[in-house]
OpenMM code with the backbone's topology and positions (N, CA, C; nanometers):
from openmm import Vec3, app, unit

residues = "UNK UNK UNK UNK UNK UNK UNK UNK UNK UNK UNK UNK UNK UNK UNK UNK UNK UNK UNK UNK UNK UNK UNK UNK UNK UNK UNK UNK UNK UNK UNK UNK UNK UNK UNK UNK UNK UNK UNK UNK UNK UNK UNK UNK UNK UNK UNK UNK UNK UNK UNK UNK UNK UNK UNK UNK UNK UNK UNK UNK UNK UNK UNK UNK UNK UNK UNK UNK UNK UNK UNK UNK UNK UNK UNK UNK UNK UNK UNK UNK UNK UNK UNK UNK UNK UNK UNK UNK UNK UNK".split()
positions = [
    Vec3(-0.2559, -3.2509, -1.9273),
    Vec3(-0.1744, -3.2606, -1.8076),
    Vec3(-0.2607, -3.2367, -1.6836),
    Vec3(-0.1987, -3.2635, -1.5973),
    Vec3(-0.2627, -3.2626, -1.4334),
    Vec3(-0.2757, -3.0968, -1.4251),
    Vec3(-0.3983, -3.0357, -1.3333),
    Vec3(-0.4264, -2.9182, -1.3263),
    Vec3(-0.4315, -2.9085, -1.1761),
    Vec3(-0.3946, -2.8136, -1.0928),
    Vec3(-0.4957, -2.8118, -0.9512),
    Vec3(-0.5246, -2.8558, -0.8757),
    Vec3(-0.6502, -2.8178, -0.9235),
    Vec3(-0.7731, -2.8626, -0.8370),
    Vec3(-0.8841, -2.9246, -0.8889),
    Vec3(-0.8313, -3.0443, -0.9589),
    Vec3(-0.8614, -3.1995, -0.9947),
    Vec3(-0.8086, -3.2697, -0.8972),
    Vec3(-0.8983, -3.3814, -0.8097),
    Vec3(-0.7708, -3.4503, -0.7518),
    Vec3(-0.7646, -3.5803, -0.8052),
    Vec3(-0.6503, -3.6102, -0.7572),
    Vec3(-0.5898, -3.7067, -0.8098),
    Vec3(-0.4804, -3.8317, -0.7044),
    Vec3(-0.4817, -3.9431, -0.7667),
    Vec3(-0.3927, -4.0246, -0.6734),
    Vec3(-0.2813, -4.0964, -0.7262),
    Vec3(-0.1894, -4.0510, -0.7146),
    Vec3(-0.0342, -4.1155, -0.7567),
    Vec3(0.0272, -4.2665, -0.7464),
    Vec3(0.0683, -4.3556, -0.8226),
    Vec3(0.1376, -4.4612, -0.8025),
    Vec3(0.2774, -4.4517, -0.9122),
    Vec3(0.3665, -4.5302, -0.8023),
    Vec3(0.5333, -4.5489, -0.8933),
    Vec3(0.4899, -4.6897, -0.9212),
    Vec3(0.4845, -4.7800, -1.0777),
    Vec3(0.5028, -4.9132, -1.1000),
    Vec3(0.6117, -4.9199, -1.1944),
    Vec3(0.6705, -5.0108, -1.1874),
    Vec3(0.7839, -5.0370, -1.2907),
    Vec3(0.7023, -5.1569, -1.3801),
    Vec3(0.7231, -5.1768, -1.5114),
    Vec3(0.6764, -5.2491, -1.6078),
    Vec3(0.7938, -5.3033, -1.7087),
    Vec3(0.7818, -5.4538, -1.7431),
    Vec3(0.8695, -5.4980, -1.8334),
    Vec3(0.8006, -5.5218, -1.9622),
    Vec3(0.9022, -5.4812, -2.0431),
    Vec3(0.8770, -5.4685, -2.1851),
    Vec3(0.9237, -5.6093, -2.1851),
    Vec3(0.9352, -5.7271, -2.1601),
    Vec3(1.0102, -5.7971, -2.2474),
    Vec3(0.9152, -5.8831, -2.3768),
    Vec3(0.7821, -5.8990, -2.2949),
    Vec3(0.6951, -5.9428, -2.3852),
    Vec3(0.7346, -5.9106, -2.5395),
    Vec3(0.7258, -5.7686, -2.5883),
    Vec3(0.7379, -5.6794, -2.6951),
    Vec3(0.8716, -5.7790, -2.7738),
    Vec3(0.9759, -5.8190, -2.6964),
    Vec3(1.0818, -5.9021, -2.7659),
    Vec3(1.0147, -6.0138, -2.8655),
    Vec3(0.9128, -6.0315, -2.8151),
    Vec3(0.8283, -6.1756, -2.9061),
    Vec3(0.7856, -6.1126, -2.9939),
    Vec3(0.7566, -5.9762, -3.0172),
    Vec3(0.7175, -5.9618, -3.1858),
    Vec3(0.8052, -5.9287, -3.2627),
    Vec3(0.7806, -5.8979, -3.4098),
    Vec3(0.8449, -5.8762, -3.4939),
    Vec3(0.9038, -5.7343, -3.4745),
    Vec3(1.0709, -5.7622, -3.5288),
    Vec3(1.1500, -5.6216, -3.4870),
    Vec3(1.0748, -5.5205, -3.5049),
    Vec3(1.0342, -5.4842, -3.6092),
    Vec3(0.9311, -5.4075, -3.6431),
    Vec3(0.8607, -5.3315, -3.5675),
    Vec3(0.7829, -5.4332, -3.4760),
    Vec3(0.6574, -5.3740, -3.4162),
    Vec3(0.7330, -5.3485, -3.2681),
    Vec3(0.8299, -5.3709, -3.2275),
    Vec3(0.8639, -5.4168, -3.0742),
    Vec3(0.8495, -5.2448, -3.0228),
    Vec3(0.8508, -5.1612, -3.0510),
    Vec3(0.8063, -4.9985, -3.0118),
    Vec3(0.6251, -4.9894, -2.9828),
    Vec3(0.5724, -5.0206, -3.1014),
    Vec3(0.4590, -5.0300, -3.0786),
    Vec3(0.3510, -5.0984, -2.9663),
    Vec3(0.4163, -5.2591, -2.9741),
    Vec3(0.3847, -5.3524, -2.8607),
    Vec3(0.4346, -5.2876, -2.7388),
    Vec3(0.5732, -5.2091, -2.7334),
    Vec3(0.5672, -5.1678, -2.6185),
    Vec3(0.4605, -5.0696, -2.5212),
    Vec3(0.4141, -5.0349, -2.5951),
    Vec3(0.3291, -4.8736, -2.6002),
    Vec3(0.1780, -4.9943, -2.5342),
    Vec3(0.1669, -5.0564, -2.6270),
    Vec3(0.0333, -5.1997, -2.5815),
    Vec3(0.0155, -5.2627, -2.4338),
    Vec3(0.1535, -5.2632, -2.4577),
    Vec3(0.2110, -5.3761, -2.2864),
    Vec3(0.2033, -5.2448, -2.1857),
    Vec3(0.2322, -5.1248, -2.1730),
    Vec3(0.2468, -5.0227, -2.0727),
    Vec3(0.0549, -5.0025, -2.0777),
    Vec3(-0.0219, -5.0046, -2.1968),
    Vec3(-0.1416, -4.9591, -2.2012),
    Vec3(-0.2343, -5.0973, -2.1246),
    Vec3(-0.1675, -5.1901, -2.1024),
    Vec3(-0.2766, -5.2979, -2.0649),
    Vec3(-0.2375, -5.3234, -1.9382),
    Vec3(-0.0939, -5.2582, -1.9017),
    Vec3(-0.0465, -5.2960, -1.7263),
    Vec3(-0.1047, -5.1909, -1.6548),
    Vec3(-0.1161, -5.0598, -1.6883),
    Vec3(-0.1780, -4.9566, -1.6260),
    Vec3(-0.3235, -4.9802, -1.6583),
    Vec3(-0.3731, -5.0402, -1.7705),
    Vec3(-0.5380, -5.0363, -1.7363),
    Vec3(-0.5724, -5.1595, -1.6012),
    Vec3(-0.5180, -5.2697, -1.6161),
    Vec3(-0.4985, -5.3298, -1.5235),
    Vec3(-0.5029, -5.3188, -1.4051),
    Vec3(-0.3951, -5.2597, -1.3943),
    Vec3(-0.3399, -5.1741, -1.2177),
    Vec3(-0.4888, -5.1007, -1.1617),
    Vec3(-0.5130, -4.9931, -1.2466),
    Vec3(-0.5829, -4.8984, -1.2036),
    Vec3(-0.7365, -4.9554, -1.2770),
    Vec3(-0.7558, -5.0233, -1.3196),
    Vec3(-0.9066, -5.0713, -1.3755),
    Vec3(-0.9687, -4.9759, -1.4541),
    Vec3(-0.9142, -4.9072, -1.5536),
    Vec3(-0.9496, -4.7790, -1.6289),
    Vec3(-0.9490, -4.8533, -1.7533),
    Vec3(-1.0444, -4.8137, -1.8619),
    Vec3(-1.0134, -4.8380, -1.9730),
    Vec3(-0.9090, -4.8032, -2.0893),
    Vec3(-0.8693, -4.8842, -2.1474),
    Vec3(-0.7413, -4.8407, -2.2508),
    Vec3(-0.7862, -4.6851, -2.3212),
    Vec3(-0.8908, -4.6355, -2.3392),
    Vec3(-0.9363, -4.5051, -2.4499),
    Vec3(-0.9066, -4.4065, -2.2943),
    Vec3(-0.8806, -4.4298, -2.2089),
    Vec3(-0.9188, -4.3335, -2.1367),
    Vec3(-0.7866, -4.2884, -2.0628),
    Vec3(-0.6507, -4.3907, -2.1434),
    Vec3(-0.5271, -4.3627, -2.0509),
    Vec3(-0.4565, -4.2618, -2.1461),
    Vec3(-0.3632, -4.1770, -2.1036),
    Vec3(-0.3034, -4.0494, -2.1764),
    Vec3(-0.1523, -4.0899, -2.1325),
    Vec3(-0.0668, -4.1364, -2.2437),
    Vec3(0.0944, -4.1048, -2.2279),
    Vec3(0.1546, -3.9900, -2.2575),
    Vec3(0.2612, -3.9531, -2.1759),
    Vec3(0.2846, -3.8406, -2.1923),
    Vec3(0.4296, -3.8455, -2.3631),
    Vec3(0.4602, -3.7427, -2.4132),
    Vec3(0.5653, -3.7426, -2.4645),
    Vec3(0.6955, -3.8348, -2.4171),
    Vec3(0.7031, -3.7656, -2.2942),
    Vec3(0.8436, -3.8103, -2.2661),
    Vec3(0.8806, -3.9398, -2.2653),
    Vec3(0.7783, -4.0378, -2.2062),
    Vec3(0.7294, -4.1686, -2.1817),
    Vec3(0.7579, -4.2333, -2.3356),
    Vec3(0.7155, -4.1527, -2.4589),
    Vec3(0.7288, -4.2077, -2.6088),
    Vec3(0.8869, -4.1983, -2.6407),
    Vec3(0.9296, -4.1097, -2.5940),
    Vec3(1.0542, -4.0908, -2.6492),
    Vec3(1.1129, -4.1471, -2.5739),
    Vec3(1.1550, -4.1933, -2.4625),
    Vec3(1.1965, -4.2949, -2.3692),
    Vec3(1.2103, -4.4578, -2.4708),
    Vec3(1.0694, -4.4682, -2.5027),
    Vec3(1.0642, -4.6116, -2.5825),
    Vec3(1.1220, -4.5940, -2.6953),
    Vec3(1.1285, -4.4795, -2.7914),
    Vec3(1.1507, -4.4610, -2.9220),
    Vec3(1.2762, -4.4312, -2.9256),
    Vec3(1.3594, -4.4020, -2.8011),
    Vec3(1.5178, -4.3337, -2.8284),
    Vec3(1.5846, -4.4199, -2.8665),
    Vec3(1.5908, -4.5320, -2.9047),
    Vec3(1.7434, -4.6241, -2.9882),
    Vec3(1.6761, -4.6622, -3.1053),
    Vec3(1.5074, -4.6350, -3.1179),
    Vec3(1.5102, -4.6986, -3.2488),
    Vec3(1.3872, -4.7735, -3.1952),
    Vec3(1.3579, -4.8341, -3.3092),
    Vec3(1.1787, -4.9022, -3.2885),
    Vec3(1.2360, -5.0523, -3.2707),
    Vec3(1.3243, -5.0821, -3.3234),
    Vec3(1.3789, -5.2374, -3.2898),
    Vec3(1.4373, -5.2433, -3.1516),
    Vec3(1.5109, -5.1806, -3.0863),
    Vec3(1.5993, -5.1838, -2.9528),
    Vec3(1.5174, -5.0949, -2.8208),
    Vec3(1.4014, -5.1454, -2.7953),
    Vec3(1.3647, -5.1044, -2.6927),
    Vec3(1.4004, -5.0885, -2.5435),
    Vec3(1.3156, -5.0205, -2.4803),
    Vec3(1.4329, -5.1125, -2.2745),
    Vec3(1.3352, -5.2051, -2.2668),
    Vec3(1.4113, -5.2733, -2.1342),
    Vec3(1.3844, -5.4338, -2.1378),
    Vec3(1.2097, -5.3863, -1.9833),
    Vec3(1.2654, -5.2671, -1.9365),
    Vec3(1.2069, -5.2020, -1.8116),
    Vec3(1.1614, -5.0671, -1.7978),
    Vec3(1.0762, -5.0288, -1.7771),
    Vec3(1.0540, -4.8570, -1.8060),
    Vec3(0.9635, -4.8668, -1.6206),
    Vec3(0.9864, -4.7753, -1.5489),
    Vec3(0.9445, -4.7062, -1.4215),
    Vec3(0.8520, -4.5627, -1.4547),
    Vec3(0.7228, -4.6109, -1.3985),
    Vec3(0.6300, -4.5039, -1.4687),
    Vec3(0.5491, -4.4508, -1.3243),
    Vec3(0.4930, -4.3245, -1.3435),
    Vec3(0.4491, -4.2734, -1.2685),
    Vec3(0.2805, -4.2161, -1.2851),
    Vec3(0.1970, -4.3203, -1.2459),
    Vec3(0.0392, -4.3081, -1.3098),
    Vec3(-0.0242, -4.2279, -1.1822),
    Vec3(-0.0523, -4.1561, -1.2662),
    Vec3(-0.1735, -4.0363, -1.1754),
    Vec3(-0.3049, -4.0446, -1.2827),
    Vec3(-0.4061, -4.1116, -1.1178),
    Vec3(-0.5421, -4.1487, -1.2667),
    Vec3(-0.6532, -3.9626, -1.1170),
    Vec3(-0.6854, -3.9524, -1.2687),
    Vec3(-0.7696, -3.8278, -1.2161),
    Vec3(-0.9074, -3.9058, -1.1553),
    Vec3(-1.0187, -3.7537, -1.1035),
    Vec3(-1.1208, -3.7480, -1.0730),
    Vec3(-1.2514, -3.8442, -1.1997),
    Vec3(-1.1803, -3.7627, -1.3315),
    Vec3(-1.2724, -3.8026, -1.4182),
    Vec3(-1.2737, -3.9324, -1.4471),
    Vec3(-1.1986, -4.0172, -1.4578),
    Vec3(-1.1933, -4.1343, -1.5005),
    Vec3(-1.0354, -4.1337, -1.5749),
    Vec3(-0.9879, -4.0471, -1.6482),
    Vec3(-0.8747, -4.0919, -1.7326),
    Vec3(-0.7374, -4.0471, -1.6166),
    Vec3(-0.6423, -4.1199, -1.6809),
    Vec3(-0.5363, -4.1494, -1.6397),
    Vec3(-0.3894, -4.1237, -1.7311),
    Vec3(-0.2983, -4.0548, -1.6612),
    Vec3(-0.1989, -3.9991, -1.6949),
    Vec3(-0.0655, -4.0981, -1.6878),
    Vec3(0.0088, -4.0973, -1.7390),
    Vec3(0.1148, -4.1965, -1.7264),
    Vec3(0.2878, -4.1043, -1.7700),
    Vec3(0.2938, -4.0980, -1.6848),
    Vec3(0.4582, -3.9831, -1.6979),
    Vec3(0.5708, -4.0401, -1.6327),
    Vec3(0.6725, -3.9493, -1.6872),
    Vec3(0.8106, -4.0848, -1.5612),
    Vec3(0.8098, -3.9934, -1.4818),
    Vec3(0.8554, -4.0467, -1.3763),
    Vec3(0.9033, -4.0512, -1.2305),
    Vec3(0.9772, -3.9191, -1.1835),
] * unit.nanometer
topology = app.Topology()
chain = topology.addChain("A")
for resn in residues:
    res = topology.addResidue(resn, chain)
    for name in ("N", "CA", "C"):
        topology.addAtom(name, app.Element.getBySymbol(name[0]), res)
């Protein structure tokens, strides 16, 4: 988690899961987790090993079930000093 006196710089992006609908029921939790990991490396130009989701953010995607995801999740990325990057809701 965020400490202090690290600094750090905040952005609100909203991201659509709908991609994740194109895979198999199965995986559509997982892909989601993929699609949030490649829009925030994106955004912020950080590498995928270096981004950190928080809990809440998992259970958000995981609460109806690995087949019935949201179509939209609103995330709140704070990328640190060091290079890695935090991803929490709002």
């Amino acid at each position: 988690m965020v400490e202090n006196n690290e600094l750090s710089t905040e952005e609100l992006i909203t991201v659509s899961l709908r991609g994740a609908r194109a895979s198999s029921r199965r995986r559509r939790a997982d892909t989601a987790i993929s699609i949030i990991k490649d829009a925030v490396s994106k955004y912020t130009k950080s590498e995928k090993n270096m981004i950190w989701i928080d809990n809440k953010v998992n259970e958000l995607i995981w609460d109806r079930g690995r087949e019935h995801i949201p179509t939209k999740i609103s995330l709140k990325i704070i990328k640190l000093e060091d290079g890695t990057t935090e991803i929490i809701l709002p």
